[in-house]
Each structure stands twice: as structure tokens, then as C-alpha cells.
C-alpha positions as a Markdown table, in Angstrom:
| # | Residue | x | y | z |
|---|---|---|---|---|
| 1 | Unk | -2.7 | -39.8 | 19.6 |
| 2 | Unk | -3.6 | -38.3 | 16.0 |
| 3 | Unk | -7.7 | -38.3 | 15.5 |
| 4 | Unk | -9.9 | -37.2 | 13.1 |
| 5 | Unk | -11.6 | -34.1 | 14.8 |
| 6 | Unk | -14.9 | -35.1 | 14.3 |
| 7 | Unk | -15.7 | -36.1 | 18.1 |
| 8 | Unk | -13.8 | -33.5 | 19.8 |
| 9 | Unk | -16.1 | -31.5 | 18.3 |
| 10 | Unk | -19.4 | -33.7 | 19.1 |
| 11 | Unk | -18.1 | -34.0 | 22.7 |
| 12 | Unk | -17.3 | -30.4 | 23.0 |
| 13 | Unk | -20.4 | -29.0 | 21.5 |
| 14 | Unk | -22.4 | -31.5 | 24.3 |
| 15 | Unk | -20.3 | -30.5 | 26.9 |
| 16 | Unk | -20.6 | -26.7 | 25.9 |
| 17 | Unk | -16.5 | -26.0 | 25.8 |
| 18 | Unk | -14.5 | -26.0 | 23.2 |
| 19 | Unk | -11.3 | -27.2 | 21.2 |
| 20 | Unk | -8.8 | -24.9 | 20.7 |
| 21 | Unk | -6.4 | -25.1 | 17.1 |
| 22 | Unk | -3.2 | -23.3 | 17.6 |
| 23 | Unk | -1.2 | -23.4 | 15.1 |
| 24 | Unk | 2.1 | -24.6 | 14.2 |
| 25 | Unk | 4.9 | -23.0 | 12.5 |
| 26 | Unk | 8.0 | -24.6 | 13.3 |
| 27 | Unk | 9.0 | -27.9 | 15.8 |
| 28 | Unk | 9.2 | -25.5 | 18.8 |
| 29 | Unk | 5.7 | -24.0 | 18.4 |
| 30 | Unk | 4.7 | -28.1 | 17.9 |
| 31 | Unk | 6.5 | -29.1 | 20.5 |
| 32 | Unk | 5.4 | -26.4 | 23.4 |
| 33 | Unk | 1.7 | -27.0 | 22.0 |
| 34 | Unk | 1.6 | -30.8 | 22.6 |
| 35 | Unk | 3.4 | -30.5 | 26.1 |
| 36 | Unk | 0.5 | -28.2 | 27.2 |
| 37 | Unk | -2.5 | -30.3 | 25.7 |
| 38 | Unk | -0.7 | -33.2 | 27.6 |
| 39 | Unk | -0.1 | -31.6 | 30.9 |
| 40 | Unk | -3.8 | -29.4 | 31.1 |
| 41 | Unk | -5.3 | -33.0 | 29.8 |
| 42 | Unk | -7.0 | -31.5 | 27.0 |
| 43 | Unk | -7.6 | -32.3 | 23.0 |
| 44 | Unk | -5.9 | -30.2 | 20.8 |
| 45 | Unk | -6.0 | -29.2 | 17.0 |
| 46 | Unk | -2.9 | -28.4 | 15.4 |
| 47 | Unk | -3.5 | -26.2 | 12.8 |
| 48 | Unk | -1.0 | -25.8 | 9.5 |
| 49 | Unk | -2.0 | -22.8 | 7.4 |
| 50 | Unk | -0.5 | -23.8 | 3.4 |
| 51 | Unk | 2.1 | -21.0 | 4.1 |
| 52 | Unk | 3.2 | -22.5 | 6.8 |
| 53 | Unk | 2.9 | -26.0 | 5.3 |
| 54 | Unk | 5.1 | -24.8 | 2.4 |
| 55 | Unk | 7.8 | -22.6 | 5.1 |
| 56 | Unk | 8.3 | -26.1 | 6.7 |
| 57 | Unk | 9.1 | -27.6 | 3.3 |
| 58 | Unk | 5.8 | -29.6 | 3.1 |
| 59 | Unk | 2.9 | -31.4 | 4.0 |
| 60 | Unk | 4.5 | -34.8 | 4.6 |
| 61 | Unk | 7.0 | -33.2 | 6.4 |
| 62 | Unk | 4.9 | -31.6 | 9.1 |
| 63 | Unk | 2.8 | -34.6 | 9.3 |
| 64 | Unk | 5.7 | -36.5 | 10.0 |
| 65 | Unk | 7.2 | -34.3 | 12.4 |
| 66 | Unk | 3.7 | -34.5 | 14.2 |
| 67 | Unk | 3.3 | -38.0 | 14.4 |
| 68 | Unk | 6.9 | -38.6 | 15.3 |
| 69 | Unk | 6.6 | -35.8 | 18.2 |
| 70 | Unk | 3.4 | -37.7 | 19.3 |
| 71 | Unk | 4.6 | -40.4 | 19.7 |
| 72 | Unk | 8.6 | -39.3 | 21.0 |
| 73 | Unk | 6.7 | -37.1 | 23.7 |
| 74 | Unk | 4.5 | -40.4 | 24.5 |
| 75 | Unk | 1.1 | -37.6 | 24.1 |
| 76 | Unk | -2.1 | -39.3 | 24.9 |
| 77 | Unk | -4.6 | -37.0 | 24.6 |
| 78 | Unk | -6.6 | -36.6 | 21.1 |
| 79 | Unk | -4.7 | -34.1 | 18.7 |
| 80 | Unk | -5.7 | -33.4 | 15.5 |
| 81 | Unk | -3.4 | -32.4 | 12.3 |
| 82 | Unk | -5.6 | -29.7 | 10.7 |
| 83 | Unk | -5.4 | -28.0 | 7.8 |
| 84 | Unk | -6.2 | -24.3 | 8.1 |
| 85 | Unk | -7.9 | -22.3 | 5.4 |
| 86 | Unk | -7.6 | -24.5 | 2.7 |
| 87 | Unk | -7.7 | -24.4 | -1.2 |
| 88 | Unk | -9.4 | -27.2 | -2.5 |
| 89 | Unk | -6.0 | -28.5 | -4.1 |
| 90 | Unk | -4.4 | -27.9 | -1.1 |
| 91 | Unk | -6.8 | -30.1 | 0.8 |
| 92 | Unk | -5.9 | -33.4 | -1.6 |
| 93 | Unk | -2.3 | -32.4 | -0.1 |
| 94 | Unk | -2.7 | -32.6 | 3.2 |
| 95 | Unk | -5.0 | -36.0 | 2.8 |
| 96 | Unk | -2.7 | -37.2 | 0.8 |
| 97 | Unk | 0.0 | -36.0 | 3.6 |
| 98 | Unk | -1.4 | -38.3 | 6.5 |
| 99 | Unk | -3.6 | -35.4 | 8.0 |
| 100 | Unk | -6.8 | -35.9 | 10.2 |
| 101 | Unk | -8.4 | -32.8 | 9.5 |
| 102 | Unk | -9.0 | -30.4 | 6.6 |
| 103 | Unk | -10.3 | -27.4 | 6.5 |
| 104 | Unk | -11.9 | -26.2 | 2.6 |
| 105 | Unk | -12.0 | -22.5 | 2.0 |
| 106 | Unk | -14.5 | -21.9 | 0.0 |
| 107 | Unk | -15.8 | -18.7 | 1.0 |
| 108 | Unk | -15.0 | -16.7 | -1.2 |
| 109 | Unk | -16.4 | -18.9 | -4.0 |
| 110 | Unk | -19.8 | -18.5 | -5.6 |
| 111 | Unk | -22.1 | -20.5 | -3.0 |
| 112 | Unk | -22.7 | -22.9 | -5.7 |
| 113 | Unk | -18.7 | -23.6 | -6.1 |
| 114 | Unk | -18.5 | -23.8 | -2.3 |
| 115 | Unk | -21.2 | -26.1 | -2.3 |
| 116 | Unk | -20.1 | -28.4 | -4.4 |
| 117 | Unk | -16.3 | -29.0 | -4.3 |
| 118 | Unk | -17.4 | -29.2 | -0.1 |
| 119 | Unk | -20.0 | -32.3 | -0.9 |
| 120 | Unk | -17.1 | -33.6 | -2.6 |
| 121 | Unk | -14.6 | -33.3 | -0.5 |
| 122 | Unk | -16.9 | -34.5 | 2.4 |
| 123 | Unk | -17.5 | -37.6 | 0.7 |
| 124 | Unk | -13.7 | -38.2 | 0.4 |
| 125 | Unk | -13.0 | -37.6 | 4.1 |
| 126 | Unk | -16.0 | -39.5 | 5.5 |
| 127 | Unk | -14.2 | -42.6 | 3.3 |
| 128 | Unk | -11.2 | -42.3 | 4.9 |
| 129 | Unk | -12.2 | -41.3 | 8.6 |
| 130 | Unk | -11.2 | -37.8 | 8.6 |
| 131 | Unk | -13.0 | -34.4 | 9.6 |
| 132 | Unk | -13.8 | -31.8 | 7.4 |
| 133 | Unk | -14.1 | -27.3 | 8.3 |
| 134 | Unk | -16.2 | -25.8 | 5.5 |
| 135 | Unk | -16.5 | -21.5 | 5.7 |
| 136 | Unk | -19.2 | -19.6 | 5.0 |
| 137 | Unk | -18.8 | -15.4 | 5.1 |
| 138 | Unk | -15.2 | -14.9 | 5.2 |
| 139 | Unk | -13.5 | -13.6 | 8.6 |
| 140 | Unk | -12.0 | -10.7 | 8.5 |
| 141 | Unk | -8.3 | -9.5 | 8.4 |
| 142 | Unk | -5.1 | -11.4 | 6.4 |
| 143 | Unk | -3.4 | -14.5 | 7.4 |
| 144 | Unk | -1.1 | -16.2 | 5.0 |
| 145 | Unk | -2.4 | -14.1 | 2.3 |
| 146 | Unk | -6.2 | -15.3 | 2.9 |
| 147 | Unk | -8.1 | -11.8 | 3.1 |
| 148 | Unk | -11.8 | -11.9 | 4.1 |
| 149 | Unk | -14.0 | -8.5 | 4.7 |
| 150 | Unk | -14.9 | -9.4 | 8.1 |
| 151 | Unk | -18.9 | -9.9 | 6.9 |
| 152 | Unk | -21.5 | -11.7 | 8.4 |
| 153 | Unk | -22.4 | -14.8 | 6.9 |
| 154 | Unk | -25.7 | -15.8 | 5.7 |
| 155 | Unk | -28.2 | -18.3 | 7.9 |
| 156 | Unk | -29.6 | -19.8 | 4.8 |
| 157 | Unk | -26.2 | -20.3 | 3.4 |
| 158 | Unk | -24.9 | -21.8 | 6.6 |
| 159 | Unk | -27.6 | -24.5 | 6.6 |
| 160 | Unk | -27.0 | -25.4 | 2.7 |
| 161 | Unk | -23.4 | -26.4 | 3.6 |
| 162 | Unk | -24.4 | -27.8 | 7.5 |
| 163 | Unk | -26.2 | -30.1 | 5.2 |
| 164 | Unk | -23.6 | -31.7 | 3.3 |
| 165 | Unk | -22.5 | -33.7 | 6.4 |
| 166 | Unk | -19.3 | -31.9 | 7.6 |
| 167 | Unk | -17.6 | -32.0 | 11.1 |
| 168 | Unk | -17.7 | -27.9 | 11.7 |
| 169 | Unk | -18.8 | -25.2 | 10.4 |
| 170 | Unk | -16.7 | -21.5 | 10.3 |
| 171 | Unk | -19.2 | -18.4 | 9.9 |
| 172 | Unk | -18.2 | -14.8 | 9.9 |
| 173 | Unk | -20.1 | -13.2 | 12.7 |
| 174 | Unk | -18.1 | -10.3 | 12.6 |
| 175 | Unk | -14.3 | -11.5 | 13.6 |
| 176 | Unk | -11.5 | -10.8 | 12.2 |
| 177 | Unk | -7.3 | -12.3 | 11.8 |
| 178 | Unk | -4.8 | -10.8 | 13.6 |
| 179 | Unk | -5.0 | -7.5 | 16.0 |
| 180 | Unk | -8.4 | -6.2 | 16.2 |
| 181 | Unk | -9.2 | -2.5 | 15.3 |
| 182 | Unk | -10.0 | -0.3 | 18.4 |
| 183 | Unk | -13.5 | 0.9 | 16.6 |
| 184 | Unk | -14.1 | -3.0 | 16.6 |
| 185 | Unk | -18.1 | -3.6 | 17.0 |
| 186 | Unk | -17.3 | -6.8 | 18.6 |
| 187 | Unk | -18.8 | -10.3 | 17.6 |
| 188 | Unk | -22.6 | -9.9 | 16.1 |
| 189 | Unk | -24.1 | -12.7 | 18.5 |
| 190 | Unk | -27.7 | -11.8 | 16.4 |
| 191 | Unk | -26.1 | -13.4 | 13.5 |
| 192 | Unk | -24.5 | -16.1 | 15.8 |
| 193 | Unk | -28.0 | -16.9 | 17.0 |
| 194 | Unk | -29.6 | -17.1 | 13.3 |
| 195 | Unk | -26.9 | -19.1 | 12.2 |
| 196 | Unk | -27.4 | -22.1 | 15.2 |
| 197 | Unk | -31.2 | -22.1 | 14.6 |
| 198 | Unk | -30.3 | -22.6 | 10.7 |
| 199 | Unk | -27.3 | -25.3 | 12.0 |
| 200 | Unk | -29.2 | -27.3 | 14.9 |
| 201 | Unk | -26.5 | -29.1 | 16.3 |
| 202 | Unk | -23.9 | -28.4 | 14.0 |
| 203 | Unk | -20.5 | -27.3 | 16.0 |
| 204 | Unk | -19.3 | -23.9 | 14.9 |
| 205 | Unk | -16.0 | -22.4 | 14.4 |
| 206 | Unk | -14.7 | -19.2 | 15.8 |
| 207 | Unk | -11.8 | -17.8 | 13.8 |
| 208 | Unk | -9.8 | -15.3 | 14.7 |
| 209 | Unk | -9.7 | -15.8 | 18.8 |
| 210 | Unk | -6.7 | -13.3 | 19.3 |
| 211 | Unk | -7.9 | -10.3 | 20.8 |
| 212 | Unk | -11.6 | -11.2 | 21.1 |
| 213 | Unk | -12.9 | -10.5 | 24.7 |
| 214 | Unk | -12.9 | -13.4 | 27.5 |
| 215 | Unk | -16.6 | -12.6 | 28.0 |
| 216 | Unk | -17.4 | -12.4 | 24.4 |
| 217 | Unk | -15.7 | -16.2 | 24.1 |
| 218 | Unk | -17.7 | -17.6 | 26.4 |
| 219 | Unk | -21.0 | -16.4 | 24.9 |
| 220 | Unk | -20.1 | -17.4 | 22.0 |
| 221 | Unk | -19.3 | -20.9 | 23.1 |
| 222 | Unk | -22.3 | -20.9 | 25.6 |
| 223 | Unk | -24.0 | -20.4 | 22.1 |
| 224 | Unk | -22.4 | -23.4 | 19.7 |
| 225 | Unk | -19.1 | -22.6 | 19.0 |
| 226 | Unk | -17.1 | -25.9 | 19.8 |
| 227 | Unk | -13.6 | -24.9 | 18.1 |
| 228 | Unk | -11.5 | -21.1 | 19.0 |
| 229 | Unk | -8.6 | -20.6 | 16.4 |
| 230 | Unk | -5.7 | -18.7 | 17.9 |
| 231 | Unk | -2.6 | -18.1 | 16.4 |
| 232 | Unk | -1.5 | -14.4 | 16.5 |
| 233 | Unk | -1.3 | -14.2 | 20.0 |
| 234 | Unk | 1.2 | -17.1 | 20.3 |
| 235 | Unk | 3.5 | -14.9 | 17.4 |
| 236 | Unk | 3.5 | -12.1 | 19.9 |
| 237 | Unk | 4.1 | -14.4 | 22.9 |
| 238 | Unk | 6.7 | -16.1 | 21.1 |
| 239 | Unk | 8.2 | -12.7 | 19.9 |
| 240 | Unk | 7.8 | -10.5 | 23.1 |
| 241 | Unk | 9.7 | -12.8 | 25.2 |
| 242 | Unk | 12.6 | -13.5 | 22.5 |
| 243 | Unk | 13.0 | -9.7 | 21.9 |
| 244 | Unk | 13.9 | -9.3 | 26.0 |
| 245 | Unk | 16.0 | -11.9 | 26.2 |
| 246 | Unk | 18.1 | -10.5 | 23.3 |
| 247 | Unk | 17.2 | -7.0 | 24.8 |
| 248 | Unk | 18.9 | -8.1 | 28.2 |
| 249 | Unk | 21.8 | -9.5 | 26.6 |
| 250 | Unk | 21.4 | -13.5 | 27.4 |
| 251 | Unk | 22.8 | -14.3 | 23.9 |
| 252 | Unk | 26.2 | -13.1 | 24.4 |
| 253 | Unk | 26.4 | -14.8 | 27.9 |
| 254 | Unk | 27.8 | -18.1 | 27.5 |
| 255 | Unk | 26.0 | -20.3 | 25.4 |
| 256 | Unk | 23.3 | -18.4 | 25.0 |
| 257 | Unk | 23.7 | -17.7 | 21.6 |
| 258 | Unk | 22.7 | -21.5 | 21.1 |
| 259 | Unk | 19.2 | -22.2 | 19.1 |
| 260 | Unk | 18.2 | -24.1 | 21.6 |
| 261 | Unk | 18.7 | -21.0 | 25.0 |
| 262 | Unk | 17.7 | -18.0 | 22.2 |
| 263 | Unk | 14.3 | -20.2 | 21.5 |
| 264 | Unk | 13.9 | -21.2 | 24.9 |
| 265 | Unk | 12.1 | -18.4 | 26.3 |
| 266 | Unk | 9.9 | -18.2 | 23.4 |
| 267 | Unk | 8.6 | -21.9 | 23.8 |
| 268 | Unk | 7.9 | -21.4 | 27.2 |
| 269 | Unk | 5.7 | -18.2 | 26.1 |
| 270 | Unk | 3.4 | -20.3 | 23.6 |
| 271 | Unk | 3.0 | -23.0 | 26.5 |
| 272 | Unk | 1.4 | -20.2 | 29.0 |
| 273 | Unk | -0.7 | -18.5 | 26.0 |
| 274 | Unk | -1.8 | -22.2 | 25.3 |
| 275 | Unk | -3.0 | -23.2 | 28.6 |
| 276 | Unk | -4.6 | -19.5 | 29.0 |
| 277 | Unk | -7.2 | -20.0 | 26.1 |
| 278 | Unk | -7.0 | -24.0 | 27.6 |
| 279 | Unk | -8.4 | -22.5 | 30.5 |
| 280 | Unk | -10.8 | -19.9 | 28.5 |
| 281 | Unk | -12.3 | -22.1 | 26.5 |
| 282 | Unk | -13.4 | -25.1 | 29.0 |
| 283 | Unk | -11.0 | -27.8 | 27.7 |
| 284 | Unk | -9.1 | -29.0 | 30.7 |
| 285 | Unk | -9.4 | -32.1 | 31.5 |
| 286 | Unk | -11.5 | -32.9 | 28.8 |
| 287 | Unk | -9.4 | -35.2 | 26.7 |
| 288 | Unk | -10.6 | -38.6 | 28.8 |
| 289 | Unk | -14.1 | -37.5 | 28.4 |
């Protein structure tokens, strides 16, 4: 069932786990994501970043596809449609589209700005029963043409927009998109401390999950983080396992050149790297909670 994100988030930040958003670029990488929330029992957040949005031809045409699937697939545990990394025009979008969740971007904004198109848009979700991400330091890396420095963000800052009333809050604390460097100092759990004794209860986001340490996960949800994004390691799952079934020739056998065989493997490599970080993270059998 689509939800607003609001109380995975309050139960997972209680129950010291938390909610992974994977997200989506296409109905097979929907479709294997769903399946696995359904079968590990555990809430999910789609996540749709506006490249992706616009590669699928739209908005309203992935929250269609999403509702449709949910319902076609009969899933019963709590997804959320979330939009990832936001622009604040791009947010009207996807509320307008029929999404739960929005994420607004606004870290790279004089704190002012960020502050005060995030009260706004606050104000419009609460009305209509959705959640809402704001960011505060911007993660590291690229994705979808969003590039952040990696910096830490600042406690004081992190409490002005934990006080606007939104669902979850995303701080740089030293991660970073896609592959991490090898002279990676790892996640700065001294800024990840300041930040929850700015926050209080506040869940925090942790961007970036691919390529962060299991033990390092865990610490930082043992210390507030309710919500792990991950989406480059389900590209190189998805990849690695279509480039060796090309590699052994399975496409030129039979039917194998079919859409449906040459993504087949790939599916089935998102659903394992979904249930992994499932497992990581603490969420199975969470979703009855």
C-alpha cells in the first residue's frame, strides 16, 4: 500500500532499524524492489531521482506505474513513492504527480533560502498527508547531475530546519554518491553525534549507502539514522549479472534474445542486493509493526 513515509520513519527511529529507499529506474528495478519488500515483510521507499523521473517520461507516469504494480502484485506492506533530491519545482511535480514523499534539496541554497521554501513546502505536505526529506551539508559525489562536496553539515543548521516540522532530516557526515574513494575517511560519527543532540528525535537520513561499511551502518543507525539510500549498488548488480549472461552467450540461445530472458538475470540481482541491505539495516519483518 502507498504511505506517506512519515511513520516508517517514527517506527523505525523507536525501533532503532531503518527504511531503506532504493530507487527506481525502470518497471524491472520497481518490480524486483516491491517483490522483496513483500517477501522479507518489510517497508520500503521507492526513490525517483528527477532524471529518472524525466527518463521514464514523467512523474505521473511512474506514479502510476507504482500504484498499478502495488496493487497488480497485491503488496501489502507500507511503500512509499519518494522523491529524491528534489528542486523545489520539482517537488510541486511529484505532489502534484500522486507521490507520498518528497524530498527538497536545498542544500546548496543560502540557509535562509533552504529555510524558507522547506517551511513552505512543509506546510503543503502536512495539508495533504505527505512526508517531507529536507538536506542540510550536501553529500558527496554526483547523481543525476546533483554534485555535493562531501562536507559535514552544521548542528545549528540541522536544528533550524528539524524545526520546521519535517519527517527526516539528510546531513552530510562525511558520505558520498556512488563508489567511494579508497583514501575514504569513513563516516564522521562526531558530527553524527552533534547533529542528534541538536535533532532530539528527529529521524536522520543516510545518503549514499553503496560502499559504506556494514559496521559503519549499523553505528550509524544505532545512533539515529532511520532511512539508508542505496542505489549504485543495485546499477552494478543489475549490470554485472546482465554483462555474463551476454558474456556466456544466453542471448543467442533460443529466445534469449527476448527483453524479458536478457533482463531476467538483472531483476533477480536487484532482489538479492535488496534483501542484503533488508537484512543490514534491521527491516525485516518490520512492515506489521
Amino acid at each position: 500500500m502507498l504511505v506517506s513515509a512519515k511513520e516508517m520513519m517514527q517506527k523505525a527511529r523507536a525501533g532503532h532499524y531503518a527504511v531503506g529507499q532504493f530507487n527506481i529506474n525502470n518497471l524491472e528495478w520497481t518490480k524486483s524492489i516491491l517483490l522483496t519488500a513483500q517477501e522479507c515483510q518489510s517497508p520500503v521507499i521507492l526513490g525517483v531521482s528527477e532524471g529518472a523521473g524525466k527518463y521514464m517520461t514523467g512523474f505521473k507516469t511512474v506514479a502510476a506505474m507504482v500504484k498499478a504494480m502495488i496493487e497488480e502484485l497485491n503488496i501489502t506492506v507500507p511503500v512509499a513513492l519518494h522523491l529524491d533530491h528534489g528542486t523545489y519545482e520539482g517537488c510541486y511535480k511529484c505532489i502534484k504527480a500522486g507521490f507520498s514523499s518528497i524530498m527538497f534539496d536545498g542544500s546548496s541554497l543560502p540557509i535562509d533560502e533552504n529555510l524558507a521554501k522547506t517551511k513552505e513546502l512543509v506546510a503543503v505536505c502536512d495539508h495533504l498527508g505527505l512526508s517531507l526529506e529536507a538536506e542540510v551539508g550536501s553529500i558527496g559525489g554526483e547523481e543525476d547531475g546533483v554534485i555535493g562536496a562531501g562536507e559535514c553539515a552544521d548542528p545549528a543548521e540541522c536544528k533550524q530546519v528539524a524545526s520546521l516540522g519535517v519527517s527526516m532530516l539528510a546531513a552530510g557526515i562525511g558520505n558520498i554518491h556512488g563508489k567511494y574513494p579508497e583514501n575514504w575517511a569513513g563516516l564522521s560519527f562526531e558530527t553524527l553525534a552533534a547533529i542528534k543532540e541538536a535533532v532530539g528525535d528527529m529521524p536522520l537520513v543516510l545518503h549514499g549507502g553503496t560502499g559504506i561499511p556494514a559496521d559503519q551502518v549499523k553505528k550509524a543507525i544505532s545512533m539515529g539514522v532511520a532511512k539508508v539510500n542505496v542505489n549504485t549498488e543495485c546499477q552494478w548488480a543489475f549490470q554485472e549479472a546482465t554483462r555474463a549472461y551476454i558474456e556466456a552467450g544466453k542471448d543467442l540461445q533460443g529466445k534469449g534474445f527476448d527483453p524479458r530472458k536478457l533482463l531476467a538475470p538483472g531483476a533477480e540481482a536487484i532482489k538479492a542486493t535488496v534483501k542484503e541491505k533488508m537484512e543490514l539495516f534491521g527491516s525485516v519483518g518490520k512492515a506489521n509493526d
